[in-house]
N, C-alpha and C positions, 0 to 999 in steps of 0.2 A: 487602562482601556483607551482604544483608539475612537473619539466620537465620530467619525467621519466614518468608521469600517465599521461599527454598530450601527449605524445607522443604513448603510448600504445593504448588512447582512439583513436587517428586521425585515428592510424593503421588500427585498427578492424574497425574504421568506413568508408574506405576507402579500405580496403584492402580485398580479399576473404572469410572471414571470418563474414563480415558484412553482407550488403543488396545483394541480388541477384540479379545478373549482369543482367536478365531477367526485371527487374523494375528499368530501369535507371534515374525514375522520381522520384521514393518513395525517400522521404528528412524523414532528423531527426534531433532531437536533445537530448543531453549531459551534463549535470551534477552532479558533485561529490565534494562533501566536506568531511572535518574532523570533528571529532566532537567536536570541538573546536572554528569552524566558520568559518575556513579558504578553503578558495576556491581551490582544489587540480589540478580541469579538467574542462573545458567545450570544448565541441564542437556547434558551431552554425547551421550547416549543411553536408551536404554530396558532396562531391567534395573538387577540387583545390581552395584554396580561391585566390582571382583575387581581393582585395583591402582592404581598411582598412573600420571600422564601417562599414560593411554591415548587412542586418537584421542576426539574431540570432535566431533560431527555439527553444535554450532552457533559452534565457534569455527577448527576445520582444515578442514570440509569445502564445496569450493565447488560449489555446486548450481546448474543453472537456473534462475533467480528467475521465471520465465511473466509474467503480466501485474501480479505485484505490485512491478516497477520502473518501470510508466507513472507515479507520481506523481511519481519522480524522476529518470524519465531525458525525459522533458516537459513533463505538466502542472505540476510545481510549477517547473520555468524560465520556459515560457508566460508562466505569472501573472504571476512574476516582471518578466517584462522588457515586461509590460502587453501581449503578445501578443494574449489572450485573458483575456475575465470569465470570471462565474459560467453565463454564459447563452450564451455566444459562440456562433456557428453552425460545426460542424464538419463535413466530408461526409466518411461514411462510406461508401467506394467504395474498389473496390480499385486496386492501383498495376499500371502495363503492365510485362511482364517482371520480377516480384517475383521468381521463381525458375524455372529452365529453362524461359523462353520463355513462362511460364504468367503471369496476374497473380493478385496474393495482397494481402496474405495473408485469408485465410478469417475469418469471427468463428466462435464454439461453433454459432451456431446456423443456419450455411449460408446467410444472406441476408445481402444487402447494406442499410440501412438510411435511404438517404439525407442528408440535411439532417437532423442531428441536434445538441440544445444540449451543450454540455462538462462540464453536471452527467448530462446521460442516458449520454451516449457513457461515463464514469470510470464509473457506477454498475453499469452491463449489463456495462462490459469489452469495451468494442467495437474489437477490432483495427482493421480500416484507418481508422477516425477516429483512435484513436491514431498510427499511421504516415505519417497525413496531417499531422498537428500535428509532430512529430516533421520534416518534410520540410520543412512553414514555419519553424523556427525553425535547422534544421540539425541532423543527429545527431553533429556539433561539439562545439556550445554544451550538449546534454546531456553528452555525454563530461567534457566538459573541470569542470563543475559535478560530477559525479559523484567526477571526479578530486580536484578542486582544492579542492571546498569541503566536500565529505564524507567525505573519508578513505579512500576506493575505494580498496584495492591490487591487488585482482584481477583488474582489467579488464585486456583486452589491447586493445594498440593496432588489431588486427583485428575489436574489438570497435566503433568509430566508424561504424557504418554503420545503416542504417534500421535492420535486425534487431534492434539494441538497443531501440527503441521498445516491444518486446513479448517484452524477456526472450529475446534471441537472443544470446549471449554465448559465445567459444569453449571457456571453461571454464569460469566461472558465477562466484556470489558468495557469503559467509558468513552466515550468521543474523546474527554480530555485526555485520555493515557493513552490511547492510540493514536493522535497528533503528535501529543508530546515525543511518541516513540518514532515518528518520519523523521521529525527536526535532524536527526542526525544524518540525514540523506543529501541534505542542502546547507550545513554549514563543516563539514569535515569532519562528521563522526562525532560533534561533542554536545552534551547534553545536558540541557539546563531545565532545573525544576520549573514549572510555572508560576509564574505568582501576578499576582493581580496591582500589589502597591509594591512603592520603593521604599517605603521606612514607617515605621511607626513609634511614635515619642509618648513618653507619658506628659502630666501635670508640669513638671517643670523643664521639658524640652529635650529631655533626655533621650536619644535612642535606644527603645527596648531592644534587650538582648534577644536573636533572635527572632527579630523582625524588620531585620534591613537588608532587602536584597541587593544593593546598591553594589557588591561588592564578588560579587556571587562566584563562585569557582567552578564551570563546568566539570562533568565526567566526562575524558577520553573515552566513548562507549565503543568507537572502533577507529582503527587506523581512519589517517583523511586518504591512502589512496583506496583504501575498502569503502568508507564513502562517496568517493568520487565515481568508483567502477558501479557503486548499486545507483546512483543519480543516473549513470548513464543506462542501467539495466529498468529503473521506472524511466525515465523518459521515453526508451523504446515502447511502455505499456504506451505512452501518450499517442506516439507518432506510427503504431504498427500494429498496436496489440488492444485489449477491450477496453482504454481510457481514452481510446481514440475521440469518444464523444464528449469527453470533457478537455480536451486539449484547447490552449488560446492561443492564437493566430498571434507571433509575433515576439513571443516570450517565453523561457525557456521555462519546461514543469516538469513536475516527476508525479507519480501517483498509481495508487490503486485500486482497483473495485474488491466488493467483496458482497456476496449472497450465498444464505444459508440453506441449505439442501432442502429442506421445505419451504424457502422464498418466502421467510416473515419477516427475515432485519435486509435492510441493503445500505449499501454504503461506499463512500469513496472517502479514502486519506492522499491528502498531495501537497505539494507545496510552489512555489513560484519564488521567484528571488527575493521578494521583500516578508513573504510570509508561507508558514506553512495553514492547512486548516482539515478539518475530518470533518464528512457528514455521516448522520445516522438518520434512515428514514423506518417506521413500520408502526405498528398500533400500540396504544397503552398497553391495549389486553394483545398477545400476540396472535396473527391471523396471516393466512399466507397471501400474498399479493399480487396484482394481478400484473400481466403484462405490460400494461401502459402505467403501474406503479412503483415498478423495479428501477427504470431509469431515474427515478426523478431525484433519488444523490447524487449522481454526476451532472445532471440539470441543476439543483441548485450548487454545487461546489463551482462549476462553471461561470455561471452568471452571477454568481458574489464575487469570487476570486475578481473577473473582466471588469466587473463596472469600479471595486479596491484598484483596481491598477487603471484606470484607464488617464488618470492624468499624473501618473508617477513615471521618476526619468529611469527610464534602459538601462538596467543593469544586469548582470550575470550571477548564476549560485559561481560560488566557488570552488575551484576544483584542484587537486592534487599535482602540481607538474610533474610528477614522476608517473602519470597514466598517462600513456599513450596508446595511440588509433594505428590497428591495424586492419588486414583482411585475412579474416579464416576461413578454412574451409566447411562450409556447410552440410558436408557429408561426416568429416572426425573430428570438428572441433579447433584443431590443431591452426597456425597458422597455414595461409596461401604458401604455395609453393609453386614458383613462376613455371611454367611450361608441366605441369602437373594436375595441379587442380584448376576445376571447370568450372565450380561453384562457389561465391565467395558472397563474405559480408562483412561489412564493419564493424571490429570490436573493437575493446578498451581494455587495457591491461600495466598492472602493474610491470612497471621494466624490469623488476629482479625478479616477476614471476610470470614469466612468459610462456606459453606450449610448447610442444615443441612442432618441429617443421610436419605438416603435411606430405606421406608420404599415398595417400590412396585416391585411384585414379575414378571415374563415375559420377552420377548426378547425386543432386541433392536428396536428402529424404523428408526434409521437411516441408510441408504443404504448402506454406504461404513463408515469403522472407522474414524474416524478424530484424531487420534493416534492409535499406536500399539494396537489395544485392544484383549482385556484376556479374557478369555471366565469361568465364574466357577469360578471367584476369585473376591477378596475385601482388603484391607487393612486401615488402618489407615491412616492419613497424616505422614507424613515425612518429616525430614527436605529437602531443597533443597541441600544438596550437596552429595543425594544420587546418583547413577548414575543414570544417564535416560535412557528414551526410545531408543532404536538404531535407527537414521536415517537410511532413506532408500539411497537405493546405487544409486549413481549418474547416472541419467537416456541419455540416446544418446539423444541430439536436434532433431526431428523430423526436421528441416529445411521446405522442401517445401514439405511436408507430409501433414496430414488431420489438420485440423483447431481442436483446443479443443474448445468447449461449451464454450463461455463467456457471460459476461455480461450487460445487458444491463443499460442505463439511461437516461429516457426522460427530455426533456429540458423545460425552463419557457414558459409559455404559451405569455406569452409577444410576441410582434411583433418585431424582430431584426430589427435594418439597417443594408444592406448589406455592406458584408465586405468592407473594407478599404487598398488598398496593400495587405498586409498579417497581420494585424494588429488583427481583431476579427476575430473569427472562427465561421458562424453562428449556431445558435439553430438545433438541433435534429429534427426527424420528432418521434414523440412519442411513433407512431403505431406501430414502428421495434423495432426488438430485434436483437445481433449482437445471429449469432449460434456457 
């Protein structure tokens, strides 16, 4: 454990800066690792702690993650398995019979969206383009990746179906396995289990078998340049898309929000160059939340994260030299094509799995850019160490302001048992969407 980052996180999570003093109920949970596997922070809850082993909101309690498991129970397999670029065309349209006879699932803001690229679709948190992606590559191949390469123990095998695409899970997942599961977005795809100590010896000095992580062998969980390309598809969330209010001025982050279609868990997972970290916010007993309660993971993931870094030296995640920055077009995905396309934005892409050239002429269809985008221009690919896009300038936490559009994810259709203590978190009601 890092003393100086536990003690920063208790702060903010106890301190004015955290939860609003007006929701003396709302609990949460905290953690952050290196990317190396070592456990830097956790917080269990909100309050004076009053004994030893008491439950834990970010290491016992399993929550519905909403749409902050599209990076990993899709878009970062996608990439992966060269499914889909930075730019790919996704449609966003809903699925026939998603739940009694109806089709779904719904995005926050009531429309359906069309033809949209895989940087706008991850940024806005657009449900059925996520469920669509999820359908081409199988909710399989996310399970079994979730499973296999991330350390998942909480999924249940009733979990394998589309509804994982958006955080539909029949008893949810941990702060820690959901951080655990970013780490591969900021160190090149590779995955190290957590742990708390480097070794343990018995009576006569011996290292027990077993319990020296000193040595520790990551899992390849994805290529580093599918790492690199989804770093640079969460950072868009930062600088474009609904992480915009958790973004810090000056440092390079990645991250995602996540709310559950009746608005009782919220949450954000990110990471920054020195560390990654998840919050989980919502009540023991689960209750849906209000407007000025929904933001307050990305409030405190924020103002932990800033005040941990604020006297640590500049440095960069790392990233794959063989992804390089180009411009596509924002109408097919495809690259810019000089004297052709009219609408263009910066992407990232593997060099041996590039689009192909833009050949169609008209405006864009996406509503808001999902990069800087350039109106009248085109270029070639590039290498990546050209400079990039300027991030946008650090925006004021709306605090107890108006709620942003989020997202939603219906749960398994399976019949829960009711909770247990605070043990499982039950099932969604399908029909809601959080707004």
């Amino acid at each position: 454990m890092d003393a100086d980052f536990q003690s920063d996180a208790e702060k903010v999570f106890n301190g004015s800066s955290g939860f609003p003093s007006s929701y003396p109920n709302l609990q949460g949970g905290f953690f952050a690792m290196d990317y190396s596997g070592r456990v830097r922070a956790i917080v269990g809850g909100r309050g004076k702690k009053t004994s030893n082993r008491i439950w834990n909101f970010a290491t016992d309690s399993k929550r519905q993650p909403g749409s902050s498991i599209k990076p990993l129970a899709e878009y970062g397999p996608a990439v992966d398995l060269g499914r889909i670029t930075y730019s790919s065309i996704l449609k966003d349209e809903p699925q026939e019979n998603w739940k009694n006879g109806k089709s779904g699932p719904a995005n926050a803001d009531r429309v359906y969206h069309g033809d949209v690229t895989v940087a706008y679709a991850l940024a806005q948190s657009l449900n059925a383009a996520a469920v669509q992606l999820c359908k081409t590559i199988t909710p399989n191949v996310g399970y079994n990746f979730m499973k296999s390469k991330l350390g998942f123990t909480s999924l249940e095998p009733t979990d394998n179906t589309l509804a994982m695409a958006i955080g539909g899970l029949k008893y949810g997942v941990t702060v820690r396995e959901m951080t655990a599961g970013y780490q591969i977005f900021g160190n090149e795809g590779k995955y190290y289990k957590p742990y708390t100590f480097y070794y343990v010896t018995d009576h006569d000095g011996n290292v027990i078998d077993g319990l020296d992580n000193r040595q520790e062998i990551p899992k390849q969980a994805i290529s580093s340049s599918a790492a690199t390309i989804m770093y640079r598809l969460l950072n868009n969330v930062m600088t474009h898309g609904l992480g915009i209010n958790a973004n810090i001025s000056g440092w390079e982050t990645f991250g995602k929000t996540g709310t559950t279609n009746d608005n009782k868990d919220s949450w954000f997972v990110g990471g920054t160059p020195y560390a990654v970290a998840g919050v989980w916010t919502g009540y023991k007993m689960p209750k849906t939340l209000s407007r000025y309660e929904t933001p307050v993971a990305k409030k405190l993931w924020k103002n932990i994260m800033k005040e941990y870094l604020k006297d640590k030296e500049k440095k960069e995640i790392p990233k794959d030299p063989d992804v390089i920055s180009a411009l596509y077009c924002t109408d097919s995905g495809d690259l810019a094509n000089p004297g052709v396309t009219q609408n263009t934005a910066v992407g990232w892409y593997d060099r041996d799995n590039l689009p192909p050239t833009c050949t169609m002429e008209g405006g864009t269809t996406e509503s808001s850019p999902p990069e800087g985008t350039e109106s009248g221009s085109s270029s070639s690919p590039e290498s990546g160490a050209e400079s990039e896009p300027p991030a946008s300038s650090e925006p004021e936490f709306p605090g107890t302001g108006s709620q942003e559009p989020e997202e939603s994810g219906p749960q398994s259709e399976d019949s829960l048992p009711p909770a247990e203590s605070d043990r499982d978190h039950r099932g969604q009601n399908e029909s809601q969407t959080a707004q």
